[in-house]
N, C-alpha and C positions, 0 to 999 in steps of 0.2 A: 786751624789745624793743618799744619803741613805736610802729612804722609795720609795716602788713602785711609777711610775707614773699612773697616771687614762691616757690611752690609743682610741684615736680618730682612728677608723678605715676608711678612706676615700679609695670610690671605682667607678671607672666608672660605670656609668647607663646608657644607653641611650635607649629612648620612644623607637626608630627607628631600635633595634636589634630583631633578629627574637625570638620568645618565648624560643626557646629552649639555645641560647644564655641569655637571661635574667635568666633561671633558674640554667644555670651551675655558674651566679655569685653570685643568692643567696644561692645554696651550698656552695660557697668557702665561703662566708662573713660568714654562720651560721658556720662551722668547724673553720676559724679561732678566729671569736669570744667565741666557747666553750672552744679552748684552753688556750686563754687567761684568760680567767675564771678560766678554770682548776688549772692555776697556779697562780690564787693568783691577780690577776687585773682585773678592773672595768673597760670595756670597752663597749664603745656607736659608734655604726656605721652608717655612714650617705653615702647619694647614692648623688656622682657628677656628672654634666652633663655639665654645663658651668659659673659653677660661685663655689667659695671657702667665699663667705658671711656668709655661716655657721659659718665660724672659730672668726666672730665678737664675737659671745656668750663667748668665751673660753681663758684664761690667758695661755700662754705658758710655763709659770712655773708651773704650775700645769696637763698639758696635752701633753703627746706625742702622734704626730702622725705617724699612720701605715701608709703609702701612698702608695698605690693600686691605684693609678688615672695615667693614662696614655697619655689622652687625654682632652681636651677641647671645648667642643661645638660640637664631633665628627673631630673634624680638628686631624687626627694622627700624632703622631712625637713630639707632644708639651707639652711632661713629663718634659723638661727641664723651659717649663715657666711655668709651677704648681711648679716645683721645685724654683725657681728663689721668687715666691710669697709666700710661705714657708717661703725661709730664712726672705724676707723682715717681713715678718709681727713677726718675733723670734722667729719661731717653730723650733724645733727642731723634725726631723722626718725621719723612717727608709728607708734605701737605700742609697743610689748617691746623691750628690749635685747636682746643677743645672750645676757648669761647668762640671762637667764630664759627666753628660746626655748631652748637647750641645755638646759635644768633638767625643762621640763615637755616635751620631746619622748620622756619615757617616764612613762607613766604609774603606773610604781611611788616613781617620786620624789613626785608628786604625794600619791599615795593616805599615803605616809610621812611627809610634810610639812604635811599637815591633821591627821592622828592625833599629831602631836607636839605641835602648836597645842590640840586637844581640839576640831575640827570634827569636827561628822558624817559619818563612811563609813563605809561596810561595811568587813570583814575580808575581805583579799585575801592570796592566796597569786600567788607568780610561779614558771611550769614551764617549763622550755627541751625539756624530752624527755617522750614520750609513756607513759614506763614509767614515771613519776615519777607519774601520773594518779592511784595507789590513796592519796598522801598528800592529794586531796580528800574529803568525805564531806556538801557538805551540795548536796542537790539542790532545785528544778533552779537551776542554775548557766550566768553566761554566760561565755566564753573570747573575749577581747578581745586582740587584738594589744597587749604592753606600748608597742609603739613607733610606733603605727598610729593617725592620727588623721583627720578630715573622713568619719567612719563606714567608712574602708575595713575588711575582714572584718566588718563588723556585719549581718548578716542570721540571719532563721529559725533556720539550723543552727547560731550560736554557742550558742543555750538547749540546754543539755546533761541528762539526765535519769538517768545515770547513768556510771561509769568508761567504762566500752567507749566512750560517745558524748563523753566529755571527751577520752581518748586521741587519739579519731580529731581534735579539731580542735585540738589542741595540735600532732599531726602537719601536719594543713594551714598552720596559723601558721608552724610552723618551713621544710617546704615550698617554701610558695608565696607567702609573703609574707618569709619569711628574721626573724620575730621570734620570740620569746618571749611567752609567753600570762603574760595576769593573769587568773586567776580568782577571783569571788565569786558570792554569793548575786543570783538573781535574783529582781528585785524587780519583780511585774505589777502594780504599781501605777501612781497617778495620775502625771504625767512633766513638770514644769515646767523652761524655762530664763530664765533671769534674766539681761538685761544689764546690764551695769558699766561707769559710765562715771567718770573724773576717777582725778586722783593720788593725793597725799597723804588729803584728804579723799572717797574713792570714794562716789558714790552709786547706787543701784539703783534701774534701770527698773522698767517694771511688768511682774510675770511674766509667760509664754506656757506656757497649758498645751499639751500637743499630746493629742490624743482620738484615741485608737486603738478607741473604738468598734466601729468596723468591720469588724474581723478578730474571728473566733470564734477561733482558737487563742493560746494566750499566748506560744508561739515570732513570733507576727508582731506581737503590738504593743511593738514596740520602731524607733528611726529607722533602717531600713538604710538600708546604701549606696545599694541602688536606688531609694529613696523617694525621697530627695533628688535622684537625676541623670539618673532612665531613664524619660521619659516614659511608657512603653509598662507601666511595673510598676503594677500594682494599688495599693501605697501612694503612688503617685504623686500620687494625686487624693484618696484616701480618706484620708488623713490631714489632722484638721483643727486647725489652729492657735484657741485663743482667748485674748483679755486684753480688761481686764484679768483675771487668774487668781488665786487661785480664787476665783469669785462669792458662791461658797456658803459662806467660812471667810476672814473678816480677820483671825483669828489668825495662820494659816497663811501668808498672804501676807505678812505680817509679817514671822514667820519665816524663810519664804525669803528677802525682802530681805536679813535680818541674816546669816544664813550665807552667800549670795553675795558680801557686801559681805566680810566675812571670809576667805574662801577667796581671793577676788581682793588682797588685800593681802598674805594668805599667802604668795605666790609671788612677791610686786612688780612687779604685772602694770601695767603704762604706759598709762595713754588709755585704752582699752576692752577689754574683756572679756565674756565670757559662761559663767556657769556653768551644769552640768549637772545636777537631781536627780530624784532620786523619793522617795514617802514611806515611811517605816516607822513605821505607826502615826503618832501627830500627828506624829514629826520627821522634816521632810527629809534625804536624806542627799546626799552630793556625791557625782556620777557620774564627772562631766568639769572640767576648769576649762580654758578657753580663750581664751590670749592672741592677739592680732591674728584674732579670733574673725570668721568670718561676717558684713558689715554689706553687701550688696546690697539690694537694695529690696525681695525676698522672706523675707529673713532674721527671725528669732524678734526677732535686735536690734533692728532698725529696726520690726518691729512694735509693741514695748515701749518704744521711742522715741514714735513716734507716735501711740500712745493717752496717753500722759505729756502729750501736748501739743505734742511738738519733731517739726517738721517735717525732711523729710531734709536739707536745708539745714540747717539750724540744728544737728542734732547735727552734721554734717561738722564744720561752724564751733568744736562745740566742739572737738571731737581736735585740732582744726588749733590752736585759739590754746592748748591744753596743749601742745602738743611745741614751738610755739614758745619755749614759755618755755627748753626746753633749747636753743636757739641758741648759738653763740657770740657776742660782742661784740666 
């Protein structure tokens, strides 16, 4: 497609998020819509809650969409069927298809999908039930929702230190979150994420280590949930981001690169991405891989963007002229 597209910004709303939540999303909608601006496209942003009947107004040959929607009706996890009603209706629009959001919404497909390729990860077992606990044995161990992403269950108590304490949080996954636990070895090691940007030929940003320095226990240096969203927690502020990463080893950044870039092809992950590892001994291993990853202004991506050189504009610009190319004609 040779003239810009007019750009459909679609973003989760929902009535039922607390104020402060609802304001940090129309920050993000107003910066990503002045960048778009900035560079030369007309972009209208519309707030989704459980229905995409907006998109009746709009020819798909003349409109790509940004897709920031993640969910539907508030039911989490269901970015794959916004994605899935996209392709139907012939949009073309930025991130992941629908199979690869279905694929990697559980993270034993992932962890199955890199060890068949011969990327680094750890050996992971998946337990649905609590009495199943005595087929682990290597401590300590973190119990990670298989189906559970943006850190939900990720805190202090998933580091397990022996059966009794895996039990009990295999119980709370099943519970209180309604998943199935993956567990493996925890690894208190150094914690880099690497973003991924482009298609066929994928490139990688420059690392971001995260420094958990600051906790004396090694149940808290890990990214919870509350780090990320609850001002008021302790890793909220003590957790510090640096890149590029690591200062002290351009071997290792290296490396990283090359397994990120790896893993994100892995899965056929569209436009952007971010992987998750830590070290074992000199090799990284993969934690996470994540499609339509984190890219706000605070984000590890856009940090590794912007020490790279690319301003938040200008990475927009690029997602935006990859997913063009999937237009229709």
């Amino acid at each position: 497609m040779n003239r810009k597209p007019n750009i459909l910004v679609l973003y989760n709303f929902n009535p039922d998020w607390p104020e402060s939540d609802l304001a940090w999303t129309r920050r993000m909608v107003r910066q990503l819509t002045g960048a778009l601006t900035f560079t030369g496209y007309t972009a209208r942003a519309y707030p989704i809650f459980d229905t995409l009947a907006i998109l009746d107004q709009f020819n798909p040959r003349d409109w790509l969409i940004w897709n920031w929607v993640e969910e539907l009706g508030g039911q989490p996890w269901t970015d794959a069927i916004i994605a899935a009603e996209l392709e139907a209706r012939g949009f073309a629009f930025t991130g992941s298809p629908a199979a690869v959001l279905s694929f990697s919404v559980d993270r034993m497909n992932i962890k199955q999908r890199l060890q068949e390729l011969g990327l680094p990860t750890l050996p992971a077992q998946r337990f649905s039930q609590p009495e199943q606990a005595g087929g682990w044995d290597v401590f300590p161990a973190i119990v990670k929702g298989c189906t559970q992403h943006g850190s939900f269950g990720i805190e202090p108590e998933a580091v397990v230190y022996n059966t009794t304490q895996l039990a009990a949080r295999i119980h709370y996954l099943r519970t209180e979150l309604n998943s199935d636990a993956l567990v493996e070895q925890f690894l208190d090691t150094r914690e880099f994420h690497v973003g991924v940007l482009g298609n066929g030929r994928a490139e990688a940003l420059l690392p971001v280590e995260y420094d958990y320095s600051a906790f004396l226990e090694e149940s808290q240096r890990l990214f919870a949930y509350s780090y990320k969203h609850d001002e008021t927690s302790p890793g909220y502020h003590a957790v510090k981001m640096h890149c590029p990463a690591p200062q002290d080893n351009a071997q290792w950044r290296v490396r990283l690169q090359e397994v990120a870039v790896g893993a994100f092809q892995a899965l056929g992950i569209y436009d952007y991405g971010r992987i998750d590892l830590r070290m074992l001994g000199d090799e990284p291993q993969v934690l996470d891989v994540n499609p339509n990853c984190d890219i706000d202004f605070t984000s590890a991506f856009m940090l590794g963007a912007k020490t790279q050189g690319l301003a938040y504009h200008q990475t927009i610009q690029k997602i935006v002229e990859q997913a063009t190319e999937r237009m229709p004609v």
